[in-house]
Each structure stands twice: as C-alpha cells, then as structure tokens.
N, C-alpha and C positions, 0 to 999 in steps of 0.2 A: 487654103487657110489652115492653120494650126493652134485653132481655139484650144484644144484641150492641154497640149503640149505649152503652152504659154500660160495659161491659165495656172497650170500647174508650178511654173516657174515664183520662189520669192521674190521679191523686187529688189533691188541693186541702187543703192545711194553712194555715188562717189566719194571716197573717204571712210567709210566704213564695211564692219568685215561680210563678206560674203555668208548668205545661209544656203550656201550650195558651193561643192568645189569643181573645176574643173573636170575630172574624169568622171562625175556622175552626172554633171550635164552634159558631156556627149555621149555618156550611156543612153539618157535619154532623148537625145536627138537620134541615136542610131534606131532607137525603138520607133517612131513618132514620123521621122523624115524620110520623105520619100529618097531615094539614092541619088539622084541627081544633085539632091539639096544639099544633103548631108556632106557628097565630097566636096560642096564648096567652101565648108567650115576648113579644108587647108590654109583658104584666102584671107581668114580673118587671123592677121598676123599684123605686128609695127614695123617701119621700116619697108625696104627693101629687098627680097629674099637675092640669096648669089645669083647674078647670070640672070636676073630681070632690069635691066636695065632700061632695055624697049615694053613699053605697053603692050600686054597684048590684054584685049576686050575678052572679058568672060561673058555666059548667060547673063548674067544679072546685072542690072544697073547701081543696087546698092554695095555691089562688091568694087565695083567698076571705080564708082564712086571713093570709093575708100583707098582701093590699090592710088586710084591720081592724086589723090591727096597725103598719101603718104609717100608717095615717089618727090612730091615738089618737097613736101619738108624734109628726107631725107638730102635728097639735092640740093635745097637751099641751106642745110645747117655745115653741110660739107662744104661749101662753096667760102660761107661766111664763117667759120672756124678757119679753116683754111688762109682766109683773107685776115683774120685776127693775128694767126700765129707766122704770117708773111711768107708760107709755104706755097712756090711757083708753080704753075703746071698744071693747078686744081679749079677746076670754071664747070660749073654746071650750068648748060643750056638747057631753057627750056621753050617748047614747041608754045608759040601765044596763045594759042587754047588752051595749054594747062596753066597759064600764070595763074596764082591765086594770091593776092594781095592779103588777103586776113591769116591767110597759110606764111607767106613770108616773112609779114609783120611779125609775128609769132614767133618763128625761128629768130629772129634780129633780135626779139626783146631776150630769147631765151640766152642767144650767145652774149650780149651783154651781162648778165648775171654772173655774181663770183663767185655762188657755189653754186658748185657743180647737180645738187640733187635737186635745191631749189627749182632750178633751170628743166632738170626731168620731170616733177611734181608739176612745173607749169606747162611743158608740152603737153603732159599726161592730162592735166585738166582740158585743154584745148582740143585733145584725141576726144576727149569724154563727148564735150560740147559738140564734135563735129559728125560724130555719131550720133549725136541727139538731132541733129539739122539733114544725114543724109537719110535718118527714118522717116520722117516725115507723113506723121499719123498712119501709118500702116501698121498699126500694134497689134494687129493677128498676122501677121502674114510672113513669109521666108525672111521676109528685113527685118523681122522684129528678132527673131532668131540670130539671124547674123551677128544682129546690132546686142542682143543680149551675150553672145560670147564675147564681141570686143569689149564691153563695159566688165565680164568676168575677168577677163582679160588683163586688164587695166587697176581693177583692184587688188588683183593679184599681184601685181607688179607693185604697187605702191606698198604694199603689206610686206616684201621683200624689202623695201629701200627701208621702211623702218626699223624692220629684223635689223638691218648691215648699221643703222643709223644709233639704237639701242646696244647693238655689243660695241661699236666703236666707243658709245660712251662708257660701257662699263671697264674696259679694257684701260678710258683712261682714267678713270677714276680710281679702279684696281691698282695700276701704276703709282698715281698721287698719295694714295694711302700705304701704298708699301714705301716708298721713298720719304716719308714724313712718318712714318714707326720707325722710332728707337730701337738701336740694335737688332733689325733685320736687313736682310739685304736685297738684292731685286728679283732673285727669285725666293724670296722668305724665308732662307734659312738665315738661323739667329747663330 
C-alpha cells in the first residue's frame, strides 16, 4: 500500500490543468515505489508501443488490463479508418477474449467524427473513464499509482491539443487581419 505517496498526490479532474507535472511525479514514484513497481510505470503508455503486437502478461493485472484495452482500440481504429479510407490489406483480428464492445463502439463513434481533435478529446475521455473502471476502489494501492500517471497522462496530452488548437487559431486570425489592413502586405510590410 502506498498511503503516504498518494496521499501526497493532488487530485486530477479530466479537463483541467494538472497541480503536479510529469517528471516530479516520477520523481516521486522513484522515491516511494518499491523497484518492481516503479519499472512498470514504462506500461502506462496509449496506443501500442513498436513490435508489441502480441500480448504479452505483466505482473499486474491493472497494467494488463489497460495494455488489452488499448491494443483492441488501437486495432480497432486501424481496422475502421482503414475501412473508411478503402485502404486493402488492413484487418485487425482479434482473439474472442479480447473483444470488447464498449472499446469498439468507441473507436466507430470516434472514426465517424469530422474533426479530427474532437475524435482524440473523445477517445481521451473514454481512456479517462476506463482507467477509472480498471481501478476499481483500490485507491491506496500500486493501481492507484498506475492509474494516477495515465490520468497525468491524459491531461497532458489534452493541454497539448489545446496549445496546437489556440496557435492554429491565432495564426488564423493573424493572417485575417493582415489581409483586411490597408496597405500592408502578408508579411506586414507596408
């Protein structure tokens, strides 16, 4: 159990900014967590890392947990992107044990959206929710850790799309007003 190390942790609301970053909460994991624990923090990642294709089972059941669900939705958004854009040759199988229907639905709704960030905003909410479901009242324990890096994780990444989402708009705005001044040109000289 890792009362003190959690305890000491602020709390993380999806959507809003972190009061902790990234390299000082694995500062404090490396302080706190025993070794074993600590190297599993490589696993709490999105996606599918290179050349993991096949499952393989770690210690942990909440990591375990998280690698199959984010293998089916990588595979499943490849599959159906793929089948949107009528690109041949691309079929993800999956083993019946991992089907997960809530995980698929999810990717279907996502590949139907037209923009593109929307579409990440709503996986990303659904990443949130399913780390909230593979914790499962264990809130002192290695899964709460786990589960508190993917939710850092996660707002991190959402605080990035807004970054990219705020200079795309200043950039066009920028542009509007240089083209609509008199007697400048587009790169503002008069």
């Amino acid at each position: 159990m890792y009362y003190f190390l959690i305890a000491q942790l602020p709390y993380l609301s999806y959507g809003q900014a972190p009061l902790i970053t990234l390299p000082a909460f694995k500062e404090l994991c490396r302080e706190h967590l025993i070794k074993e624990h600590f190297v599993m923090l490589k696993h709490c990642v999105f996606g599918m890392p290179e050349g993991t294709a096949e499952f393989k089972p770690s210690n942990s059941a909440f990591i375990d947990g998280w690698r199959k669900r984010e293998r089916i939705l990588t595979l499943a958004l490849a599959r159906l992107r793929a089948g949107r854009l009528k690109t041949a040759g691309v079929q993800a199988v999956f083993p019946a044990e991992d089907l997960d229907i809530d995980t698929e639905n999810q990717a279907k709704s996502a590949v139907l959206m037209d923009n593109p960030l929307e579409a990440e905003l709503f996986l990303d909410k659904g990443r949130w929710d399913a780390v909230e479901a593979l914790l499962k009242n264990t809130y002192f324990s290695v899964n709460a850790v786990y589960a508190y890096m993917l939710k850092l994780l996660l707002i991190e990444r959402n605080a990035a799309f807004k970054a990219e989402e705020g200079f795309a708009e200043y950039k066009a705005l920028y542009a509007s007003i240089m083209e609509n001044a008199p007697g400048v040109g587009a790169r503002g000289d008069s």
